[in-house]
N, C-alpha and C positions, 0 to 999 in steps of 0.2 A: 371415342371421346377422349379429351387430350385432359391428364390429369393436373389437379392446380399444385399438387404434395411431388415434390420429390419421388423417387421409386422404392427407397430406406425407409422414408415416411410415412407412406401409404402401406410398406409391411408393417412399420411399428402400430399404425393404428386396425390393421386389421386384425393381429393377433391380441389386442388391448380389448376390440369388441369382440373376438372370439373368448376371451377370459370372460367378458363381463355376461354373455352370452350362458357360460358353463355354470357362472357364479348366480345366476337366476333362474337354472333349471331349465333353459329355451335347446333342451338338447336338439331335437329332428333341426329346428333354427339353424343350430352351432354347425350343425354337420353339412347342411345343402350350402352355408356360409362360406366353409373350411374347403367344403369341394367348388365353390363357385369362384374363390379368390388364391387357387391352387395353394392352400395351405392344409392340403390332407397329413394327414399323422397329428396334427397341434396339438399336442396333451395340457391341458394347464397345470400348474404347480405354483403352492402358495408360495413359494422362494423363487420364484420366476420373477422378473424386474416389471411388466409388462399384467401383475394381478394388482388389480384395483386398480391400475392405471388412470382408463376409462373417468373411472368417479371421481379420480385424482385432479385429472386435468377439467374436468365437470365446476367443481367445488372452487377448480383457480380460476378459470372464467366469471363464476358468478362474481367471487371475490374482485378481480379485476373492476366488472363492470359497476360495483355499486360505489370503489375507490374514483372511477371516472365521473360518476354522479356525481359524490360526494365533491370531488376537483369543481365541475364546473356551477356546481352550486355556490360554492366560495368565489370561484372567479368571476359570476355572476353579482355577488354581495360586492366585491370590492368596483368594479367596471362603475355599478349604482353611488357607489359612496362616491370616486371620484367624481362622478361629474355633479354629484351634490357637493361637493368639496369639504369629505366630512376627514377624507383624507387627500396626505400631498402625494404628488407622483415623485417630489425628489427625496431621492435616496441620499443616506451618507455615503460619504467618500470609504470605499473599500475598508481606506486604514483604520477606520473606526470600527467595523466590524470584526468583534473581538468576542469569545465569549465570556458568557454571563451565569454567575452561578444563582439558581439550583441547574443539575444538571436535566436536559429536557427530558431524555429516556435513561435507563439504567437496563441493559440486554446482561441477562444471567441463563445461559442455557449448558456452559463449558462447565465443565468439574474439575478444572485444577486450574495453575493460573495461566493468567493472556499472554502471549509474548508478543502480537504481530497484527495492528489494527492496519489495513488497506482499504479507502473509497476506489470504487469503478469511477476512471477517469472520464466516463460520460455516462454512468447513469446514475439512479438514487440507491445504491448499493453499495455496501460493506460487508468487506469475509474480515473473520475473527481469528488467528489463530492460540494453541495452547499448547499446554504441558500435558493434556488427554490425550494429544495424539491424532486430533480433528482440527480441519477448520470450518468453518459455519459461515455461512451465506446471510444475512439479514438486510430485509426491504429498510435501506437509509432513514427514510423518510415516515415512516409507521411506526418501525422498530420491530415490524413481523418477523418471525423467524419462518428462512423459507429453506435451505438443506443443510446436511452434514455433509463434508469431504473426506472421505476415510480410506486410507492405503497406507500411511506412514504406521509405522511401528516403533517411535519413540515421537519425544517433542517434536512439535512444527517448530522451528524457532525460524524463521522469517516467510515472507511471500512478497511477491511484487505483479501487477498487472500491467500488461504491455502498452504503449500507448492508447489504442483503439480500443484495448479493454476485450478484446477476442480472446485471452488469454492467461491464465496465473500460473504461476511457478510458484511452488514451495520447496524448503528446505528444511531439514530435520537432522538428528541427532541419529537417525537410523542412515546417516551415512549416505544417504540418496537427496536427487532434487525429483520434485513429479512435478509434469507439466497437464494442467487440466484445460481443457479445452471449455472454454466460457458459453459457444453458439451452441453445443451438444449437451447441456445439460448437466456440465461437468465433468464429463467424462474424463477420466484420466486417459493421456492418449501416449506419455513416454514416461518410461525413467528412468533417470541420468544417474550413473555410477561409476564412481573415479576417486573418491573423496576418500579418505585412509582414517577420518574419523569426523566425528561431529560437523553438521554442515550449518552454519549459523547465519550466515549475512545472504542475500540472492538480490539483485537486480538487471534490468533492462539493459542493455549495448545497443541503441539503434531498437529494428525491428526485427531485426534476425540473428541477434546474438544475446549471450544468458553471461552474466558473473557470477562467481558465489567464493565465499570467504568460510577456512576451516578451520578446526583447531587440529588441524594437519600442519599448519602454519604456510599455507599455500593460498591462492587464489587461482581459480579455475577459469576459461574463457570457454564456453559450451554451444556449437551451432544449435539453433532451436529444430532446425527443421529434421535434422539427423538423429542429434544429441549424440553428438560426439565430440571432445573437450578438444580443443586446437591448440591451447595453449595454457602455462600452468608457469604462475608468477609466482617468485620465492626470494625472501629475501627478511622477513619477521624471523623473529627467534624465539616467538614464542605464540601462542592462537591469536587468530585475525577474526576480530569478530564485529566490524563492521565493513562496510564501502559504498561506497559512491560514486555515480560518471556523470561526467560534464556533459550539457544537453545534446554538446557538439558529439558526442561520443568517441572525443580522441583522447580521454583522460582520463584516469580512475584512480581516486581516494582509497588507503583505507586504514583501518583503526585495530591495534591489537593490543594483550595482555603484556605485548614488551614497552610498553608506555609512549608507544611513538605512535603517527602520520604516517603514511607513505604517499606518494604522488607518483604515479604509473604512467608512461606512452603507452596506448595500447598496441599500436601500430608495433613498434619495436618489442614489446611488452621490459624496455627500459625501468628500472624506478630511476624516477629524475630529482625525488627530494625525502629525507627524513626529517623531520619534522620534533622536534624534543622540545620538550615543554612543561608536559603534564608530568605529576607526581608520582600515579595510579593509572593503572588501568584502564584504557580507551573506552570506552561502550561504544562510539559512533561516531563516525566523519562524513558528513557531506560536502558538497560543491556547494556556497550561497548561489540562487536564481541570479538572473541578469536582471531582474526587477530591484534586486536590494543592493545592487553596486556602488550606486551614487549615494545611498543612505552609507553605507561601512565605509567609501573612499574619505566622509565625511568624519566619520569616526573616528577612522586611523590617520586623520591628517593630514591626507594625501591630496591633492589639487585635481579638481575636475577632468574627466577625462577631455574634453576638448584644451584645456587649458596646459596639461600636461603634454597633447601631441604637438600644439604648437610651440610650445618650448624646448621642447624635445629629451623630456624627460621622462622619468618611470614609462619607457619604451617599452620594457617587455611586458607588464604586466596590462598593456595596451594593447598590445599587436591585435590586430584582426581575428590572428586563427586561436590566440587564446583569449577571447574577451569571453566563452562562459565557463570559462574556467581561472577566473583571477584569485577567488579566495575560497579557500577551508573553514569551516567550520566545524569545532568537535566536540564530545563531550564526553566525563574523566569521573571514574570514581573518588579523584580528587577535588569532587564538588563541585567542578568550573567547568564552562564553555571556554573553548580561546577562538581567536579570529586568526588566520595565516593567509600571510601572499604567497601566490604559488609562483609569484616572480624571484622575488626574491628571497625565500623561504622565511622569512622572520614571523614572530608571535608581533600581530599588528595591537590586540586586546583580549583580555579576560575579563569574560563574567563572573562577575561573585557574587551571590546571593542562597544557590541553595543551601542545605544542612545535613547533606547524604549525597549518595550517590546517583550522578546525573545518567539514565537512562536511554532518552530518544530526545528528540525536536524537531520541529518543522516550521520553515520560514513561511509568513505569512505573502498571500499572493500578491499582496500589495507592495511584499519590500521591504517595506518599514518595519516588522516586529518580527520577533522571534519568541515561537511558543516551544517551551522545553518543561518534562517530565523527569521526577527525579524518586529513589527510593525515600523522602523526607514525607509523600504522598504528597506533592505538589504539583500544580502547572503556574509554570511563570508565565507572566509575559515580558517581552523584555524590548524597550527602545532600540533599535536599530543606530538609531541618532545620537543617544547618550549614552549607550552601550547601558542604561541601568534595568533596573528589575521599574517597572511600574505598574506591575498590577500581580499580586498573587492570590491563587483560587486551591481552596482543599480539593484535592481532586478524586480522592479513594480513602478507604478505610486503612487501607495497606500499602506497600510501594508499588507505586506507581510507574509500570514498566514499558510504554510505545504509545506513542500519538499522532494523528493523521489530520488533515486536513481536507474537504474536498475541493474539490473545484468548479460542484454540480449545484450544490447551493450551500448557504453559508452554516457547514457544520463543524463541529471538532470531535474526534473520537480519542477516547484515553481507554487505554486497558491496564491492570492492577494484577498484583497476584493478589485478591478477593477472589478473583473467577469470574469477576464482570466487568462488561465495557462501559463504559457512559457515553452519552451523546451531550455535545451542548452545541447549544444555541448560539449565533455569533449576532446582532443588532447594536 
């Protein structure tokens, strides 16, 4: 008979019934089991990963299946109300979805504070990272808490999940990046070592490559499949504690305590621009999307891009091979976001509205707005178009340190040093 489980799988679940087997008293059971599924010697042990298992995955079934009821129960109610038309089926335009305070959930499970909210770029999940030394798994959508991630031996201070979401990388202050395998349960399955001190910033290259920013004052370029570091950009004078790559993954941003930008080849591993500006200290630079170009071209002045290749002007910040990579965005414990052309390195605008020190942000998928987190306990939102603050929401009891957006449904996650994340609601 041809098995439907993997060959790994079909061990892991026979020594998970052999546990539960032992843990019931079913001994002669356990033992004609143990000998029938060539697992003679299996001794159970309550620190064995594989005790309770069994019950474990029992109880997440159940769970699952009453969430699925509950699902189509609701989408049962709304199917009925449409065609009674008690509701519309048109939605607002993306750019209105924005949130709304109170916040929907408040997730408290970490014991020191957040540094590092990440959505799974296709499912209803969020990991959490902290100053504990974990990161935490939570059902998006519920706000259930479903594992802890533990192997780091100081702060987590960043994470990133790969396109497909198969995948997270974290970085810590323990000098290492660990790469957890998302399909296995979490497993941690590498870890990356090269970093001469604190590892603070990590994101994506493509699919098969890792960054991470140090206060080595270095940036790292890491095959994933190896983990082994290919290349090591230098040129800060003091920790690099943020970056960013262009989607195209031929550029990468990044943000340090010597108050400057950087703008990297990765190909060459070149720095092609520094960027001065800010007063204070970088917290974060990223790439604006290629959704919000036409909104910022508009802001900084600049003339449509149709409009400019036929005249043939601002050519390079046009070209082809750099269209997602035209502008920066950063933010400064000198209270401000700026905007920068990566053409011609100039500060296009500054935002001004926070009243402390500007933390994280993330551009909204539409384009148009930009949501940023600051130690004042804020989330702004801020016009793309008027470059102003138009909507401010309290967002924590304390500062207010990394914000995520997903892309799965319309959420916002903020994490604080309180020790807890919020969810809000965007409508």
């Amino acid at each position: 008979m041809e098995h439907v489980l993997p060959e790994r799988q079909l061990k892991e679940l026979q020594k998970a019934i052999l546990d539960f087997m032992h843990t019931q008293g079913y001994t002669e059971s356990m033992d004609v089991f143990a000998r029938e599924t060539s697992n003679d010697g299996f001794v159970a042990d309550a620190k064995d990963r594989h005790h309770n298992l069994l019950a474990k995955k029992w109880t997440s079934v159940i769970r699952l299946q009453k969430k699925i009821m509950e699902l189509e129960t609701k989408l049962s109610k709304l199917q009925d109300d449409v065609r009674t038309g008690a509701v519309s089926t048109r939605r607002g335009k993306p750019a209105e979805w924005l949130p709304r305070p109170p916040a929907q959930q408040t997730l408290a499970q970490h014991r020191a504070p957040i540094t590092s909210v990440r959505f799974h770029p296709q499912y209803m999940v969020l990991a959490t990272a902290s100053e504990d030394m974990t990161v935490k798994i939570w059902d998006s959508e519920s706000g259930d808490f479903e594992r802890t991630l533990k192997g780091h031996t100081k702060t987590v201070q960043d994470m990133a999940f790969d396109a497909k979401g198969s995948v997270l990388v974290t970085c810590s202050a323990d000098l290492t990046l660990r790469v957890w395998d998302v399909s296995d349960e979490y497993k941690c399955v590498r870890t990356l070592h090269g970093h001469d001190h604190c590892v603070s910033a990590v994101c994506f290259i493509g699919a098969d490559k890792i960054a991470s920013a140090s206060r080595d004052k270095t940036v790292k370029i890491w095959e994933l499949a190896t983990g082994y570091c290919v290349k090591t950009l230098s040129g800060h004078s003091d920790w690099v504690r943020g970056l960013g790559v262009s989607t195209d993954s031929r550029m990468l941003c990044t943000a340090s305590n010597d108050q400057s930008v950087r703008l990297w080849d990765l190909q060459s591993g070149e720095c092609k621009g520094d960027l001065r500006g800010h007063d204070n200290v970088v917290e974060v630079a990223k790439f604006a999307p290629v959704a919000s170009h036409a909104f910022l071209r508009r802001l900084a002045g600049l003339p449509p891009v149709a409009v400019a290749k036929q005249n043939g002007t601002d050519g390079a910040s046009i070209d082809e091979p750099a269209a997602t990579s035209q502008f920066i965005i950063s933010g400064s414990r000198d209270k401000t976001l700026r905007l920068w052309d990566c053409a011609s390195l100039q500060l296009l605008h500054t935002f001004v509205g926070h009243d402390d020190w500007v933390r994280d942000f993330v551009v909204h998928p539409s384009g148009k707005t930009l949501l940023s987190v600051s130690d004042d306990k804020t989330m702004r939102v801020w016009d793309l178009i008027t470059g102003r603050c138009a909507k401010t929401i309290e967002a924590s009891e304390h500062f207010t340190t990394c914000i995520d957006f997903s892309t799965v449904n319309p959420l916002v996650a903020t994490g604080s040093v309180d020790t807890t994340v919020q969810l809000w609601a965007c409508r």
